[in-house]
C-alpha positions as CSV (number, residue, x, y, z in Angstrom):
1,X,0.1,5.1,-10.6
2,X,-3.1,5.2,-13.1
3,X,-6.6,5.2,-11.2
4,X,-8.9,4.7,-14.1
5,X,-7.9,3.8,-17.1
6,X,-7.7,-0.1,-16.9
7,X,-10.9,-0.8,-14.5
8,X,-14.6,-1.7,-15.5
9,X,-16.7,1.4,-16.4
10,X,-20.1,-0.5,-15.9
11,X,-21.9,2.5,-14.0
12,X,-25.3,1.6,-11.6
13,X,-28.7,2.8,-11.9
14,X,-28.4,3.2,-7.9
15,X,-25.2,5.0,-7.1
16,X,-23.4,4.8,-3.6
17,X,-22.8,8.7,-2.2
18,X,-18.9,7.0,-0.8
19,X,-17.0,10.0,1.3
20,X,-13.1,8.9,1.3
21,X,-11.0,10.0,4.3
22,X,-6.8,9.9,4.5
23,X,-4.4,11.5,5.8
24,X,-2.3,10.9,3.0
25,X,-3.2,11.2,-0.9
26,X,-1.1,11.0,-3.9
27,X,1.4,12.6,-4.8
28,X,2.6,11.6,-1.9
29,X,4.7,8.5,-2.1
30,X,3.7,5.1,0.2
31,X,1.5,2.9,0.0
32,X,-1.3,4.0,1.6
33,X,-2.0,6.9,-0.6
34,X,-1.4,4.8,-3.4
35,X,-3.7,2.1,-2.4
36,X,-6.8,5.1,-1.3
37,X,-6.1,6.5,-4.7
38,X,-6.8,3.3,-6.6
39,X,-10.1,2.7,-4.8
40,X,-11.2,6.2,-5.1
41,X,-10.6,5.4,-8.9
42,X,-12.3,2.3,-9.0
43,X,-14.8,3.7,-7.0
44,X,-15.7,6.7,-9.4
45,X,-15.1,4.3,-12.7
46,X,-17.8,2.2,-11.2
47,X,-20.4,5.2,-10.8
48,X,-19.7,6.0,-7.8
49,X,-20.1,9.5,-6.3
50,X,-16.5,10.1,-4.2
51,X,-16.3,12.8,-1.5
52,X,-12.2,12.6,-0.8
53,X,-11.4,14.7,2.2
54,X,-7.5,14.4,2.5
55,X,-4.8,16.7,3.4
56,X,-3.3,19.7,1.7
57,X,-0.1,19.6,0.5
58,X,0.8,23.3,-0.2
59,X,-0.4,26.3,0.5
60,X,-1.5,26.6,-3.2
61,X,-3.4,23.6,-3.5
62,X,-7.1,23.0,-4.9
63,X,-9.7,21.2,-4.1
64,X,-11.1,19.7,-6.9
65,X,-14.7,19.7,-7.5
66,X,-16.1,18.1,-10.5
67,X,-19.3,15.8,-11.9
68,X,-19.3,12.5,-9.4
69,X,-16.3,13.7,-7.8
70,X,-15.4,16.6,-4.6
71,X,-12.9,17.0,-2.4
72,X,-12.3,18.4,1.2
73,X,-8.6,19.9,2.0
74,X,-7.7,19.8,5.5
75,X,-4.6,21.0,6.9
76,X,-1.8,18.7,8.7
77,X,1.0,18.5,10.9
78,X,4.4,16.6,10.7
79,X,4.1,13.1,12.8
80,X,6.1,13.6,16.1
81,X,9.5,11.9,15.3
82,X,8.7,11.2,11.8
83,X,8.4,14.1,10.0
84,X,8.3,12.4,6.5
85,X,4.6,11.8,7.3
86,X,1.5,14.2,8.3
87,X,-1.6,13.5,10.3
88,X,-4.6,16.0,9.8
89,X,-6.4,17.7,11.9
90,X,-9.4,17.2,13.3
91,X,-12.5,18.8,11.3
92,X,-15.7,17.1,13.3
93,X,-17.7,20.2,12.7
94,X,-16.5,20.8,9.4
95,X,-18.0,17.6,8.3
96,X,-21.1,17.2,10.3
97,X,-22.0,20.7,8.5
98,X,-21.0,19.2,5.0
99,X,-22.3,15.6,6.0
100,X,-26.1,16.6,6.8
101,X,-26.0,19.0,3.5
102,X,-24.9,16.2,1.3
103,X,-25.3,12.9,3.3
104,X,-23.1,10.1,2.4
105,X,-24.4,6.9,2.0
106,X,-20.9,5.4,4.0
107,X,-18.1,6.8,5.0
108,X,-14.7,4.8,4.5
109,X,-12.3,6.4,6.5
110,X,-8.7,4.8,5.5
111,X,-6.1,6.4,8.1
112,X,-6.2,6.5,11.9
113,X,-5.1,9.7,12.9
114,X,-7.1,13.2,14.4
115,X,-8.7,13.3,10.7
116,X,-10.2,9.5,10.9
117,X,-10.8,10.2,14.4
118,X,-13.0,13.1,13.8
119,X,-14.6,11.4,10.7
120,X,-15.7,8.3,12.9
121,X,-17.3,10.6,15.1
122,X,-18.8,12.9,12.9
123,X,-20.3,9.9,10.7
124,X,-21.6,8.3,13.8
125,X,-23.5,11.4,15.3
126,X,-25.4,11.2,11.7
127,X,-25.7,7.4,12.2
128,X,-24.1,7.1,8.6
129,X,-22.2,3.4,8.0
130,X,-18.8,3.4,8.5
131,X,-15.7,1.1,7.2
132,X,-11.9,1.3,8.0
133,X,-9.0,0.4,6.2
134,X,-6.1,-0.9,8.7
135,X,-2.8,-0.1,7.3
136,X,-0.9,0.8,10.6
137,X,-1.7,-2.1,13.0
138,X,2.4,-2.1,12.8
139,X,2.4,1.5,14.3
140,X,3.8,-0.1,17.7
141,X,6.7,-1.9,15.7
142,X,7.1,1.7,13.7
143,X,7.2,3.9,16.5
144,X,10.5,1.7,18.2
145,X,12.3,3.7,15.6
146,X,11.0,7.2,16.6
147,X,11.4,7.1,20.4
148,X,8.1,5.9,21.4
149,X,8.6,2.5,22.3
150,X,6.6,2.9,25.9
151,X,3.8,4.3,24.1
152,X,3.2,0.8,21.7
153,X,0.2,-0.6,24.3
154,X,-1.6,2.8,24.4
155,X,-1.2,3.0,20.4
156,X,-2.4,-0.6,19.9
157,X,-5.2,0.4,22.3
158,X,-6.5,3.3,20.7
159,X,-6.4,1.3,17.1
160,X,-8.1,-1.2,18.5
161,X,-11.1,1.4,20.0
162,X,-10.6,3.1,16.9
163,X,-11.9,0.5,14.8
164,X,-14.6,-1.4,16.6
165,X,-16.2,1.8,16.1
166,X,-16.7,0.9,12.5
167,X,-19.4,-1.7,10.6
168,X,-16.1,-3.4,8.5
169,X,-12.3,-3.3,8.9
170,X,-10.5,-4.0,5.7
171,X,-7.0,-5.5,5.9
172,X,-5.2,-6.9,3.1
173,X,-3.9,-10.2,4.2
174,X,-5.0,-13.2,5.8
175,X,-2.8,-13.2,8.9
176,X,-3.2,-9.8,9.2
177,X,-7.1,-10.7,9.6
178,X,-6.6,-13.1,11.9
179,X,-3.6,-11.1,14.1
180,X,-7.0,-8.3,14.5
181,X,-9.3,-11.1,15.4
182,X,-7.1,-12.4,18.4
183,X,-6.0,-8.9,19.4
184,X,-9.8,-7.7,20.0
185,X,-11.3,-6.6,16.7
186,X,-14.3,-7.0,15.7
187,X,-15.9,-7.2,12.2
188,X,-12.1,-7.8,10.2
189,X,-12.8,-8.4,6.4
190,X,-9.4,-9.6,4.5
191,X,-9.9,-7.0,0.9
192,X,-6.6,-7.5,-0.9
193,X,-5.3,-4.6,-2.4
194,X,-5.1,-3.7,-5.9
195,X,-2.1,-2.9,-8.0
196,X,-1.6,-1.5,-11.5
197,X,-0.4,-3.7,-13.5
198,X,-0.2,-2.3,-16.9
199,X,2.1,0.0,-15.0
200,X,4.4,-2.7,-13.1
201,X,5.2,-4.8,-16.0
202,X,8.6,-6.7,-17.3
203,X,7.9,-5.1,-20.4
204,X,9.3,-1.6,-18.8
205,X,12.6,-2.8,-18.7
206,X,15.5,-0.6,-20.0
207,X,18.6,-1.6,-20.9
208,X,20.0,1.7,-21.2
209,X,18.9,2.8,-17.6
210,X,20.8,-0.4,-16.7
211,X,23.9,1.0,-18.9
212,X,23.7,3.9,-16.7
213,X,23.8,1.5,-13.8
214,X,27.2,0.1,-15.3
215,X,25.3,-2.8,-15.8
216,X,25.4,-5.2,-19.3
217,X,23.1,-7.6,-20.2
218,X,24.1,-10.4,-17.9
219,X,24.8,-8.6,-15.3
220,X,23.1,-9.5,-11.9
221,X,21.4,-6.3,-10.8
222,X,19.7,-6.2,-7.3
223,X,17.2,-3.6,-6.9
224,X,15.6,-2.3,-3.4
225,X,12.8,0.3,-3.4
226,X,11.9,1.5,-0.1
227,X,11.9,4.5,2.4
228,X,15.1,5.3,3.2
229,X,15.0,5.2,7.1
230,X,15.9,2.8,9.6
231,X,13.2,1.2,10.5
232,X,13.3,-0.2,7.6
233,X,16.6,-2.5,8.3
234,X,18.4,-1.5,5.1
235,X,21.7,-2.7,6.9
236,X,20.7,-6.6,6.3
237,X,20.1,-5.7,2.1
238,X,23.7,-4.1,2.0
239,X,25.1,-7.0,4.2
240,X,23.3,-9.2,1.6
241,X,24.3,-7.9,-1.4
242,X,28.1,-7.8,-0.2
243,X,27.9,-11.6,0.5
244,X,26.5,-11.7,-3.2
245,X,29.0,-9.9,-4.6
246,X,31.9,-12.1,-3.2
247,X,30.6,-14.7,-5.8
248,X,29.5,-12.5,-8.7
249,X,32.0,-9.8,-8.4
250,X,30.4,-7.2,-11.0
251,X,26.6,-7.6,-9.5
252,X,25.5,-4.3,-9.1
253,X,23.1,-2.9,-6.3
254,X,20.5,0.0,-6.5
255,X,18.1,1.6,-4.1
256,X,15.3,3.4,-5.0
257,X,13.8,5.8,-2.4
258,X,15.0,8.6,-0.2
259,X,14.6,9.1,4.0
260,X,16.8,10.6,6.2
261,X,18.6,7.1,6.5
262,X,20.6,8.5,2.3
263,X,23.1,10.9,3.0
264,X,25.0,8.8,5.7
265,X,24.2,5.7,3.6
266,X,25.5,6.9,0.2
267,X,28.8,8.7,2.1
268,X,29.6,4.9,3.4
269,X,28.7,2.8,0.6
270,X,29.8,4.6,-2.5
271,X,29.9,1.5,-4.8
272,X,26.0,1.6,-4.6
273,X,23.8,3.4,-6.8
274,X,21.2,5.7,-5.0
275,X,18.6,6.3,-7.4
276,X,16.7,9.0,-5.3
277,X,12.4,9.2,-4.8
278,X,11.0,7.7,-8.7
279,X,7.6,7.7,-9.6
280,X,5.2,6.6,-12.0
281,X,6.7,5.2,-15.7
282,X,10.1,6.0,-13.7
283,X,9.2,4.2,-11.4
284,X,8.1,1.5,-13.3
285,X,11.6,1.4,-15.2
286,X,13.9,1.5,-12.3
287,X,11.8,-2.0,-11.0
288,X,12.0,-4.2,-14.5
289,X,15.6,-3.2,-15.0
290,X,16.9,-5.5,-12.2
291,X,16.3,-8.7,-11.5
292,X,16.3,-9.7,-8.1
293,X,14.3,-7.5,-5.8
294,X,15.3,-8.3,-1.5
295,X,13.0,-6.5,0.5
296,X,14.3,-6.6,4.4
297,X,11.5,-4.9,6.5
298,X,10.5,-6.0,9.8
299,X,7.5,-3.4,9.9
300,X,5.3,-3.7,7.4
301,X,1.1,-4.2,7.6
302,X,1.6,-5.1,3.7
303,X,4.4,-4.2,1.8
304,X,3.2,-2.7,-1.9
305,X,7.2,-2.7,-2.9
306,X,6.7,-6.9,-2.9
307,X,3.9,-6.7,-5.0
308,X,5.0,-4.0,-7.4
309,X,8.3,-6.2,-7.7
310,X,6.6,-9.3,-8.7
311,X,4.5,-7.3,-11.3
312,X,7.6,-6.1,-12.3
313,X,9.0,-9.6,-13.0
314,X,11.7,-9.6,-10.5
315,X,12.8,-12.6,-8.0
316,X,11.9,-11.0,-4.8
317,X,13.2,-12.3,-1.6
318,X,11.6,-11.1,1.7
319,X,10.7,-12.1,5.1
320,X,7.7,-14.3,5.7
321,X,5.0,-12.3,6.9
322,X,2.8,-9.3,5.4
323,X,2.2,-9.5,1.4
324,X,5.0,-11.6,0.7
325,X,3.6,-14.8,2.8
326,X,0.2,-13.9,1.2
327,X,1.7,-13.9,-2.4
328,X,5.2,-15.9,-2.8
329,X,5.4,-19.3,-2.9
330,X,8.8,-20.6,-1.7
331,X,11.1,-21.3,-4.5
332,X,8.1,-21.7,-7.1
333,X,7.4,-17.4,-7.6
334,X,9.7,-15.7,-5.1
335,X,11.6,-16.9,-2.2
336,X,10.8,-16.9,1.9
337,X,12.7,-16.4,5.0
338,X,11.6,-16.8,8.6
339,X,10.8,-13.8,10.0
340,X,13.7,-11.7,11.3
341,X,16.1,-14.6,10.2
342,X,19.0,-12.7,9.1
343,X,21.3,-15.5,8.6
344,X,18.3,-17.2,6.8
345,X,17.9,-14.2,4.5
346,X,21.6,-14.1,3.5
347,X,21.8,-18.2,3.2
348,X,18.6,-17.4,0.4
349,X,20.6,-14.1,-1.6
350,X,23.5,-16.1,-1.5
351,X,22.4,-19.3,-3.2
352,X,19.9,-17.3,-5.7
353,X,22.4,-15.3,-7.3
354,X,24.6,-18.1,-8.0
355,X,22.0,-20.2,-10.0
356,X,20.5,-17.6,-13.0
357,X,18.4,-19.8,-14.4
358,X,16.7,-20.0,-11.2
359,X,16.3,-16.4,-11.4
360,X,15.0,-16.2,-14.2
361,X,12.6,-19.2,-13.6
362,X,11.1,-17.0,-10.6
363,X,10.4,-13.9,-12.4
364,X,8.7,-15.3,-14.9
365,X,6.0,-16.8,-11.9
366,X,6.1,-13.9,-10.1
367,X,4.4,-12.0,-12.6
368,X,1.4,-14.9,-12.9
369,X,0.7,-15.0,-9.4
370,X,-0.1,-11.2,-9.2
371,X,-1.9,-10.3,-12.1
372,X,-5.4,-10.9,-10.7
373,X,-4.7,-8.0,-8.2
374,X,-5.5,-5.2,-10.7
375,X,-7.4,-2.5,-9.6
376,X,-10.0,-3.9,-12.2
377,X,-10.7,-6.9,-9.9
378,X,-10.2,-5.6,-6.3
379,X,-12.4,-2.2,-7.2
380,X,-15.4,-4.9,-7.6
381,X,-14.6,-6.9,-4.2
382,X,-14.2,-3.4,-2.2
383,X,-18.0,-2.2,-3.9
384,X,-19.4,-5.4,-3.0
385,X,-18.3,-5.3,0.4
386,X,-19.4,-1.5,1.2
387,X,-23.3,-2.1,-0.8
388,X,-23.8,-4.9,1.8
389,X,-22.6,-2.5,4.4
390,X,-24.6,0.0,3.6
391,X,-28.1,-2.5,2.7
392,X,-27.4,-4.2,6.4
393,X,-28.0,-1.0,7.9
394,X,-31.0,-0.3,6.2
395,X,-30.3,2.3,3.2
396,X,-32.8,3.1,0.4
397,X,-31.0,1.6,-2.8
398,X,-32.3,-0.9,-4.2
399,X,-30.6,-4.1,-5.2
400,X,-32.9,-5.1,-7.3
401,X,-31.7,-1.5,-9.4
402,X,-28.4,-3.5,-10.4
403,X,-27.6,-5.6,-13.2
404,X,-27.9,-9.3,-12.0
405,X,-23.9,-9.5,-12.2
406,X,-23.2,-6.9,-9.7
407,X,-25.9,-7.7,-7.2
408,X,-25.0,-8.6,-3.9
409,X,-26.5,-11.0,-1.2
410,X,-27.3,-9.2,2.1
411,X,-25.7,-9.9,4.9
């Protein structure tokens, strides 16, 4: 994804001092990284100063220290039971020594594990603001999949402690604010999240990567892009697709990710094309060439593949919760099916691919309704929202320093 080059570059007379914390950080794939990476971005393209502490991902790898921007490496560990993920380590001291060289004006800490955990701790020793991002308040639902079922209460406990320790917790959708709110948190602030999209566009579409699908012009092609691993309940896409298949016999179906869930997947369903892990323009490509997206997760917070798909001008069909109930409008941009539903969710694949018009009719509106979720428009609702943290609590800046378009009432 790009992190700069579409968002405003108004700078501030009156700078925030913003130190970033994750646990995961481009180039790694999900998300979360993706979504910490467009804020850093918008963050430093709005005059920012950006402190990123994040994880390193080789041995060989840099911090990077330049004007308005520096960066902490911290070493991690696989996740127990899911090893396609890290969690860092804590560095409380390590930061309290940094933090009271160079004090931040607020910390945003945007992942949960022994890295946020220190962070919060460190940044409230130094009574520095803190906000949160919560992108795992599905952790309990994840960790089914990895054999730690009877752990779900003590998880949703410590998320829970985790983030009432913090002035603001940013979630991304409406329900998921209001989920937070009955299960005990305090000080939930809905932030959609941005997305880039000069990058997802209907303008990337390739006919000759659908050649190399098999796939002509009017052929129906089905696209999934998604972690390759079972929580992820790839078996009701496949089931799908085969149901949609039985009416337009050359439709063609292609999944876009990797996970340990590929090998046994691609060995029993050869007639599917396994594109592997794409990023970027290749990314980009793979989503405009299809044309209907069905994304079949049960355990998302968000769900960025729903939103990248609709930039991407596809007909996305999904379950309705996360960032598809926030975003898709039932049969007028994208269609809807009650959560966990699986005869519901087949009824809907099977009467959209026998309509193309229809089709085509939703991926045309798809695109509308998400192109006021660039990064150019959510990187000014996430400033806003951290200057009034930082002013409640007293800081020096001045408001009166901005221009009168960018101020902000107190709280």
């Amino acid at each position: 994804m790009t992190t700069g080059k579409h968002l405003f570059t108004q700078t501030i007379s009156s700078p925030l001092r913003i130190a970033v914390v994750s646990e995961t950080y481009p180039p790694d794939v999900n998300g979360v990284a993706v979504t910490v990476a467009g804020m850093v971005g918008g963050m430093r393209q709005r005059g920012h100063y950006v402190h990123l502490v994040r994880l390193r991902h080789h041995k060989r790898d840099v911090a990077v220290q330049e004007e308005g921007y520096a960066e902490t490496l911290v070493s991690g560990i696989p996740l127990p039971g899911c090893h396609e993920w890290k969690i860092g380590m804590p560095a409380r001291n390590r930061l309290l020594r940094q933090w009271q060289l160079q004090r931040p004006d607020i910390v945003h800490i945007a992942t949960e594990g022994p890295l946020g955990w220190s962070a919060m701790h460190a940044a409230r020793k130094l009574g520095i603001p803190v906000a949160t991002n919560s992108f795992y308040s599905h952790l309990h639902n994840v960790s089914q999949h990895h054999g730690t079922a009877l752990l779900s209460n003590c998880i949703a406990s410590y998320l829970r402690n985790f983030h009432n320790k913090a002035d603001c917790t940013m979630v991304s959708t409406v329900d998921m604010q209001k989920h937070l709110q009955q299960a005990g948190y305090k000080n939930v602030e809905m932030v959609t999240r941005g997305i880039d999209t000069e990058l997802f566009h209907p303008r990337k579409r390739s006919e000759a990567l659908r050649q190399q699908w098999g796939a002509d012009v009017d052929t129906p092609v089905v696209v999934l892009v998604s972690r390759l691993t079972e929580e992820k309940n790839l078996q009701v896409v496949i089931n799908a697709f085969e149901q949609m298949q039985v009416i337009i016999g050359d439709a063609k179906l292609v999944m876009v990710g990797d996970g340990p869930a590929r090998a046994r997947l691609q060995k029993q369903y050869p007639q599917i094309v396994f594109a592997g892990m794409r990023t970027g323009e290749d990314l980009a490509e793979h989503y405009a060439s299809g044309d209907v997206f069905l994304y079949p997760s049960l355990t998302e917070s968000y769900g960025s593949v729903t939103v990248e798909a609709m930039a991407s001008g596809l007909a996305v069909l999904a379950y309705d919760y996360a960032a598809a109930r926030q975003y898709i409008r039932h049969d007028v941009n994208g269609l809807l099916a009650p959560f966990n539903d699986t005869d519901a969710f087949f009824r809907q694949a099977i009467a959209l691919i026998q309509i193309p018009d229809r089709i085509q009719r939703l991926r045309n509106r798809a695109r509308l309704a998400v192109e006021p979720m660039a990064w150019a428009n959510v990187a000014g609702k996430v400033e806003r929202l951290l200057l009034n943290i930082v002013y409640s609590k007293g800081a020096k800046h001045d408001q009166t320093e901005l221009s009168p378009e960018r101020q902000v009432a107190k709280i």
